[in-house]
C-alpha positions in Angstrom: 57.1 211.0 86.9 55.0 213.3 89.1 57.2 213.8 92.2 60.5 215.5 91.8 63.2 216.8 94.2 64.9 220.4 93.0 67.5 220.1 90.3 70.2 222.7 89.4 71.2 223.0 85.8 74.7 224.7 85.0 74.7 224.9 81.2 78.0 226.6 79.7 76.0 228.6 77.6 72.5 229.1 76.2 72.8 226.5 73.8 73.3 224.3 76.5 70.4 226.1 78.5 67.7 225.4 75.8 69.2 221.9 75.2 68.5 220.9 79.5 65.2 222.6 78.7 64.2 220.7 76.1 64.8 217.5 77.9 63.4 217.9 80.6 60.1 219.1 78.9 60.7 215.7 76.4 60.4 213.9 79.8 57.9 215.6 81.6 59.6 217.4 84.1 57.7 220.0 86.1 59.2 223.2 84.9 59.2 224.2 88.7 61.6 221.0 89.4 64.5 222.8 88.1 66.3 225.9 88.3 67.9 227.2 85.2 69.0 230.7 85.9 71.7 232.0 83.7 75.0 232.3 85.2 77.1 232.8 82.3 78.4 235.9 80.5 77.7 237.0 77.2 77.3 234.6 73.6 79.7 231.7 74.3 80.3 230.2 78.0 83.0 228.9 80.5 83.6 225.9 81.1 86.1 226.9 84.4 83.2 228.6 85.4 81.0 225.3 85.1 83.2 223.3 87.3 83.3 226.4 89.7 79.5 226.6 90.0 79.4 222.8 90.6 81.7 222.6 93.2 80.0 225.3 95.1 76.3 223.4 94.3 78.0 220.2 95.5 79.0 221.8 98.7 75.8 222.6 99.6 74.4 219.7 98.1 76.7 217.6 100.5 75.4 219.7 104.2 73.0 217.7 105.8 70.9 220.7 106.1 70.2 221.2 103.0 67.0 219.9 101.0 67.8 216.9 98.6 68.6 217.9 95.2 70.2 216.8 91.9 73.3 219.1 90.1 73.1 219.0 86.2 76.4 220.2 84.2 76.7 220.9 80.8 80.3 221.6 79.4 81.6 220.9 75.9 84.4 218.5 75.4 86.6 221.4 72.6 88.8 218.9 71.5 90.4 218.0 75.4 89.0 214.2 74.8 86.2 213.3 77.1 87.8 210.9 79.8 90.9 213.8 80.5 87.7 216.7 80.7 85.6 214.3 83.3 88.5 212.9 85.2 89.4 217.2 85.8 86.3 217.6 86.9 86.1 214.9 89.4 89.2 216.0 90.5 88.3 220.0 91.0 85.6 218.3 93.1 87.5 215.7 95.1 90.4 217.6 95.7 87.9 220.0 98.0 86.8 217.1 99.6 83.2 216.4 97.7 82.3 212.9 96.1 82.9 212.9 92.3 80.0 213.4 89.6 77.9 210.4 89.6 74.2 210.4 88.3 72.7 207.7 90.4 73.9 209.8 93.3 72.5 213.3 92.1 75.8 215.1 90.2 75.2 214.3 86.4 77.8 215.7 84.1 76.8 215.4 80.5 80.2 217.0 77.4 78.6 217.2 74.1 81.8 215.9 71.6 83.5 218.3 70.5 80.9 221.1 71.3 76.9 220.8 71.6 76.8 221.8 67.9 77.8 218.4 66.8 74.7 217.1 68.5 72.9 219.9 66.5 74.6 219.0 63.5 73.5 215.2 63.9 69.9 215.7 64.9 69.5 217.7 61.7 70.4 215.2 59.7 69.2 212.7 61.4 65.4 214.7 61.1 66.2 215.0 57.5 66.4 211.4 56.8 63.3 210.2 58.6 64.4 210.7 62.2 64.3 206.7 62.2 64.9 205.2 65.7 66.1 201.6 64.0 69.9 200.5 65.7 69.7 197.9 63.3 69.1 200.1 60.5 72.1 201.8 58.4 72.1 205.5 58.9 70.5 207.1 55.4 72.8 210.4 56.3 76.7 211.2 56.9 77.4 210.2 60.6 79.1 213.7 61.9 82.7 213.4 63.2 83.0 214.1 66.8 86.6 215.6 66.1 85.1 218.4 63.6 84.9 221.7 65.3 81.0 222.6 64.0 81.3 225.4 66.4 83.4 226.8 64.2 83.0 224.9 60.9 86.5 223.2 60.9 87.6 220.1 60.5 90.0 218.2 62.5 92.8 219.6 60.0 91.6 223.2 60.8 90.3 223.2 56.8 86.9 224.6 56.6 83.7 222.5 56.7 81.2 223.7 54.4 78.3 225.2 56.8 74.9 222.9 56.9 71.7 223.8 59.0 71.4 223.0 62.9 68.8 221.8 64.8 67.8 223.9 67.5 68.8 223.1 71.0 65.5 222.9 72.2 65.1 220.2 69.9 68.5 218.3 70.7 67.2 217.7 74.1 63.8 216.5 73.0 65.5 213.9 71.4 67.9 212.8 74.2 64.7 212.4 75.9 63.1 210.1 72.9 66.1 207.7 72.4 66.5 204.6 74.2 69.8 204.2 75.9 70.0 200.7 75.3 69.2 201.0 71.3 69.8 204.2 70.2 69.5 204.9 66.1 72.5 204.2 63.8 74.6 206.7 63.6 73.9 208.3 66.3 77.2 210.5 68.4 79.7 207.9 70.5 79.4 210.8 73.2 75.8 211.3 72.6 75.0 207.7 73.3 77.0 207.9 76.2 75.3 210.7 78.0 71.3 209.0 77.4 71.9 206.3 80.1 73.1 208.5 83.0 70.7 211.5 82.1 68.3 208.4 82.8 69.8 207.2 85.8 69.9 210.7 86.9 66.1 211.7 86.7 65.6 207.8 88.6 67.6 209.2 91.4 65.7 212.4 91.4 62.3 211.3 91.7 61.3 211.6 95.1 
């Protein structure tokens, strides 16, 4: 995939900076093919800020005289369930008058479950049992629960989860750009899963 047009990455954070990074690099994308600026403020992002930025880039994505490009967002589902957090997104964007997030038409929104360090969580112990890419295969590690604040190291009851290593983000995105949507390894995140077919569709859609 040699010919790309720009793409705009708004990560909440820089967890979810290094995480776009290392995907794109995992598929070899052109480091000059996207922008990733930081916008955010400080150690932890915002996701109102998020949706702000992308209904600003989705204005001018939408005016004919502007250059084709593809909007990536990055925003952490913290607990507010996945289909409420993308159906208020959608909405922050249709209510202005702008066409909802859809990756085969350039606005691909991707919500880690419940934050990106679940992902982190998983791909370290996914690494640390052989990193096996089997879907047949039973998962030779403890699944991680998407309702588990690893953020935080609570668990769905608020009790405290005994802290475990992450992987780095860098890393979480070079394996979103290994797995195969259609058979991706046991165990791996519901919301995870979810995201590797349109961040697919989405690159399809961006290759000029």
């Amino acid at each position: 995939m040699s010919r790309y047009c720009k793409i705009v990455v708004l990560p909440e954070d820089w967890c979810h900076a290094h995480l776009a990074r290392g995907f794109f690099q995992g598929r070899n994308v052109d480091g000059r093919a996207y922008d990733l600026k930081q916008r955010w403020h400080g150690r932890n992002g915002n996701a109102a800020a998020v949706v702000r930025w992308l209904c600003e880039e989705a204005r001018l994505q939408s005016k004919t005289t502007s250059g084709r490009y593809g909007i990536l967002a990055i925003v952490d589902e913290d607990g507010k369930g996945l289909e409420h957090l993308r159906n208020t997104i959608d909405e922050a964007l249709t209510n202005v008058g702008l066409r909802a997030t859809n990756p085969t038409d350039g606005r691909c929104l991707v919500l880690p479950m419940r934050n990106v360090e679940t992902w982190m969580v998983w791909v370290a112990r996914w690494k640390a049992a052989g990193g096996s890419t089997a879907p047949g295969a039973t998962a030779e590690y403890q699944p991680v629960n998407e309702a588990h604040d690893y953020k935080r190291w609570r668990c769905q009851t608020g009790q405290p989860l005994p802290k475990e290593s992450l992987a780095k983000p860098y890393l979480v995105g070079k394996a979103l750009a290994a797995l195969n949507p259609a058979a991706p390894p046991a165990g791996t995140p519901p919301a995870l899963r979810a995201a590797l077919q349109p961040l697919g569709d989405f690159l399809h859609w961006c290759r000029l």
